[in-house]
C-alpha positions as a Markdown table, in Angstrom:
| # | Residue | x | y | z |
|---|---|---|---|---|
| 1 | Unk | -9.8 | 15.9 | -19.8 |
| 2 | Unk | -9.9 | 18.7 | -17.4 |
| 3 | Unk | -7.0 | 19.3 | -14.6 |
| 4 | Unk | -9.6 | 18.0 | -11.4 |
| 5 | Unk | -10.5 | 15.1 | -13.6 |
| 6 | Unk | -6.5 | 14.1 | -14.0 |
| 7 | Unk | -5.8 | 14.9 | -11.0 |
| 8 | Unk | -8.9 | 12.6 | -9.3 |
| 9 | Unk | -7.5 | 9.8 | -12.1 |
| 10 | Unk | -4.0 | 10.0 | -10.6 |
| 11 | Unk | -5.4 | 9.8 | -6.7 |
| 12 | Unk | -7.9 | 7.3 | -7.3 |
| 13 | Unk | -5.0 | 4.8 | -8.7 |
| 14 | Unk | -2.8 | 5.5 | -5.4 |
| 15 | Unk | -6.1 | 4.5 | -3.8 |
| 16 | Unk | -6.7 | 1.5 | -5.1 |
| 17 | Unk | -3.4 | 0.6 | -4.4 |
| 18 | Unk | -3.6 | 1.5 | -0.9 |
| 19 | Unk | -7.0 | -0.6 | -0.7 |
| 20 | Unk | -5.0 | -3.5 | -2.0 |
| 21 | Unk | -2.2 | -3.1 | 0.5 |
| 22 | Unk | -4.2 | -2.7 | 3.5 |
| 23 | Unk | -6.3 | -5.9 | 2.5 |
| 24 | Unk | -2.7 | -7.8 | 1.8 |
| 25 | Unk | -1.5 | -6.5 | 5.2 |
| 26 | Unk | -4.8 | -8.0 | 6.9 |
| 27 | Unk | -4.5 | -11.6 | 5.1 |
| 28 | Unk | -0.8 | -11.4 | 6.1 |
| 29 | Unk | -1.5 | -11.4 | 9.9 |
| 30 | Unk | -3.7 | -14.6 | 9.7 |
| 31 | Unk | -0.5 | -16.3 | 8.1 |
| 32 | Unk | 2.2 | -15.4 | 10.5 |
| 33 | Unk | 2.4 | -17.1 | 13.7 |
| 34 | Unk | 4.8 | -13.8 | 15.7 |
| 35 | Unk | 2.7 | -11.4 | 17.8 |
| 36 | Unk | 5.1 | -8.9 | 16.6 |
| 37 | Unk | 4.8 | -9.9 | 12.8 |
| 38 | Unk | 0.9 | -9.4 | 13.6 |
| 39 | Unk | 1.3 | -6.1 | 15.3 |
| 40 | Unk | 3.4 | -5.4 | 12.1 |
| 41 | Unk | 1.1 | -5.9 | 10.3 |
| 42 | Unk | -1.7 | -4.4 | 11.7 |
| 43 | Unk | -0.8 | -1.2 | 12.1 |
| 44 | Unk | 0.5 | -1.5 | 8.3 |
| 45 | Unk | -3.1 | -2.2 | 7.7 |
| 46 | Unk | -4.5 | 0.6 | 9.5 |
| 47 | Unk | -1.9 | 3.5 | 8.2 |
| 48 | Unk | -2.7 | 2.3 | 5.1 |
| 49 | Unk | -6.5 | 2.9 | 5.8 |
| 50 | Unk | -5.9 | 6.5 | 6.7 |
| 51 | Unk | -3.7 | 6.8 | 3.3 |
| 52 | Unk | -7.0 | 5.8 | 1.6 |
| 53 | Unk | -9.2 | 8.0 | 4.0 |
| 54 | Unk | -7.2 | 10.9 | 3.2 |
| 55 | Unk | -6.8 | 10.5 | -0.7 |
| 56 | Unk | -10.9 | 10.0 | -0.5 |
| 57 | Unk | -11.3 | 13.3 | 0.8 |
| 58 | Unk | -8.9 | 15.0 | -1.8 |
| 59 | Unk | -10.5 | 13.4 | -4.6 |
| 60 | Unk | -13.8 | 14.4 | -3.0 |
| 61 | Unk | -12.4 | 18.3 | -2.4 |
| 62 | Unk | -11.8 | 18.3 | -6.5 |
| 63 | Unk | -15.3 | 17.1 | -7.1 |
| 64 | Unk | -14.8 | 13.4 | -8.1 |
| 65 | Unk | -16.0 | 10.1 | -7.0 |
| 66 | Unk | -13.5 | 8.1 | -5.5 |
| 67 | Unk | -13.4 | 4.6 | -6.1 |
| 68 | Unk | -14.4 | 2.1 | -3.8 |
| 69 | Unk | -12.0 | -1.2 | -4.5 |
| 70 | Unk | -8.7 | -2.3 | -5.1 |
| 71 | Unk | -7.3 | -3.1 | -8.4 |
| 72 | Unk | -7.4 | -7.0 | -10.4 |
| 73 | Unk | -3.5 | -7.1 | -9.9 |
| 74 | Unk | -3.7 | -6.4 | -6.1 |
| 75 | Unk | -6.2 | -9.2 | -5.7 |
| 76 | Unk | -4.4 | -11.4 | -8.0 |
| 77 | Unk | -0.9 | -10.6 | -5.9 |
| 78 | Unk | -3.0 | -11.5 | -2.5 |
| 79 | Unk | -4.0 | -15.0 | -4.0 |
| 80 | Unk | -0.4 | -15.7 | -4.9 |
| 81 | Unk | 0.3 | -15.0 | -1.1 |
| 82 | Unk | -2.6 | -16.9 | -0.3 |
| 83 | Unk | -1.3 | -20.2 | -2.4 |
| 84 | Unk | 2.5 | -19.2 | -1.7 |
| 85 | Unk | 1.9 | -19.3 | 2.0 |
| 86 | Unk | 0.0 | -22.8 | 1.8 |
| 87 | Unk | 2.7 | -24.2 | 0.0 |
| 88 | Unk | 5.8 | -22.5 | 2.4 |
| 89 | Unk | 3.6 | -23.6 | 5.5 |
| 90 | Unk | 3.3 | -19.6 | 6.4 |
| 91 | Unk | 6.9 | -19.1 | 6.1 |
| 92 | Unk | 7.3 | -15.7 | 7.7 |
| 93 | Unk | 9.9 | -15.0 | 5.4 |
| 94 | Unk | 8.4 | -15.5 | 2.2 |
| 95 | Unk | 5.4 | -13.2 | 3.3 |
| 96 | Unk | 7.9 | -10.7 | 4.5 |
| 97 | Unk | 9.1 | -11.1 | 1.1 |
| 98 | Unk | 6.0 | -10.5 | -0.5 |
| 99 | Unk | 5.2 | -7.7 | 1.6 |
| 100 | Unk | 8.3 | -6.0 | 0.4 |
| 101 | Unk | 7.6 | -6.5 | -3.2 |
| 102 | Unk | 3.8 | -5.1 | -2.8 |
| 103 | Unk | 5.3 | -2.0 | -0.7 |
| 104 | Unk | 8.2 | -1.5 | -3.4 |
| 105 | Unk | 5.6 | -1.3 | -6.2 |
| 106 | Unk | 3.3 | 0.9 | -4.1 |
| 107 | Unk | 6.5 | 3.0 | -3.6 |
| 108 | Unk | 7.3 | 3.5 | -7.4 |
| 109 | Unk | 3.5 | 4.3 | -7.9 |
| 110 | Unk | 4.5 | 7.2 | -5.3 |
| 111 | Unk | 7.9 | 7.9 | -6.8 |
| 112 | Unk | 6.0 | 8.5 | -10.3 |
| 113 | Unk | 3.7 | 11.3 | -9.0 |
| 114 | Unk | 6.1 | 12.8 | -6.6 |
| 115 | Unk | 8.6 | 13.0 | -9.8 |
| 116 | Unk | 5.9 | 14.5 | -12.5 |
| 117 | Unk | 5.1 | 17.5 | -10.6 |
| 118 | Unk | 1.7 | 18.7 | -12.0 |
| 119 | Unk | -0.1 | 18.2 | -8.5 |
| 120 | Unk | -1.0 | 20.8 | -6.3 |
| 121 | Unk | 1.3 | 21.5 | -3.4 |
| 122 | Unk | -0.8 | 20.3 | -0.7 |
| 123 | Unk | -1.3 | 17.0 | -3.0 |
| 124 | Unk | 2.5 | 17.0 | -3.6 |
| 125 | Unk | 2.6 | 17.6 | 0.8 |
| 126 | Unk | 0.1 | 14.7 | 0.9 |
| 127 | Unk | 1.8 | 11.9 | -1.7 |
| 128 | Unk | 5.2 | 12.9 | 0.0 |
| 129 | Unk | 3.6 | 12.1 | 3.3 |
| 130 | Unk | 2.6 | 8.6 | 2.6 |
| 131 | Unk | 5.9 | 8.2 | 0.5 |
| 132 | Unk | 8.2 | 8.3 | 3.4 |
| 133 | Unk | 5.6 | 6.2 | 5.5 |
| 134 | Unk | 6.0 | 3.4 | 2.5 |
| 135 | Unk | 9.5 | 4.0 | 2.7 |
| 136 | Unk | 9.8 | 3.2 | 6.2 |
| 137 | Unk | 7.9 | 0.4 | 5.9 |
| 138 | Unk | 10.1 | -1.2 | 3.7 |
| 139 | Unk | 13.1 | -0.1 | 5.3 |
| 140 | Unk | 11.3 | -2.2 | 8.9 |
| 141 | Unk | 10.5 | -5.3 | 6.8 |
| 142 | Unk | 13.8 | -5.6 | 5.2 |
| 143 | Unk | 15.1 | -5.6 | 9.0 |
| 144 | Unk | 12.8 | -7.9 | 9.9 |
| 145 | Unk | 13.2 | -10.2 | 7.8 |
| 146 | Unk | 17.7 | -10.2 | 8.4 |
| 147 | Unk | 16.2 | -11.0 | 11.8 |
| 148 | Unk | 14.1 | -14.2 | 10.9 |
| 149 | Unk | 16.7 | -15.4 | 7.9 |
């Protein structure tokens, strides 16, 4: 395999993961009932959005074809939401809870290219970016939900 074709192989699977996050962040503000939760939410959705937008055009810059979808297990982990919020009656804290686990996952994903450093540094600049974004994320989530428990 040549080093653009890696390369393209490792971005498109941080892709697909941030097409599965920004999907789970959009069915997560039609189960929450706080405008703030929503906002949240929202703006989780969109970031994640430019994440994908911006790995699309790296992958594109090495000559690849990014994909275009999320990944089986993303969709699987948005129906679990789905049924889990239909049985908790959209308990904010158990989709706060779920967020968290999708954003931790995401999170090692990052960790795991940051830590194998055969990227390009402006790829390495790029990965670290959205890193500390997920990070932060997290780190807001977790505060939220000490607010609502």
């Amino acid at each position: 395999m040549k080093y653009t074709e890696e390369i393209s192989n490792k971005l498109n699977e941080l892709l697909e993961k941030n097409y599965d996050a920004e999907k789970g962040y959009i069915d997560a503000t039609q189960n929450v009932e706080s405008n703030n939760l929503k906002m949240f939410f929202k703006r989780r959705a969109t970031e994640r959005s430019e994440f994908a937008k911006e790995l699309r055009t790296e992958i594109l810059q090495y000559g690849q074809i990014p994909t275009d979808s999320g990944t089986l297990k993303g969709t699987l982990h948005r129906n679990w939401m789905n049924l889990k919020t239909t049985f908790t009656s959209n308990d904010e804290k158990a989709i706060l809870n779920e967020a968290i686990r999708g954003e931790e996952a995401s999170l090692e994903e990052y960790n795991t290219l940051i830590t194998a450093r055969n990227l390009p540094p402006t790829i390495d600049g790029l990965i670290a970016k959205h890193r500390n974004a997920i990070q932060a994320a997290i780190n807001t989530e977790k505060a939220q939900l000490e607010l609502i428990a």
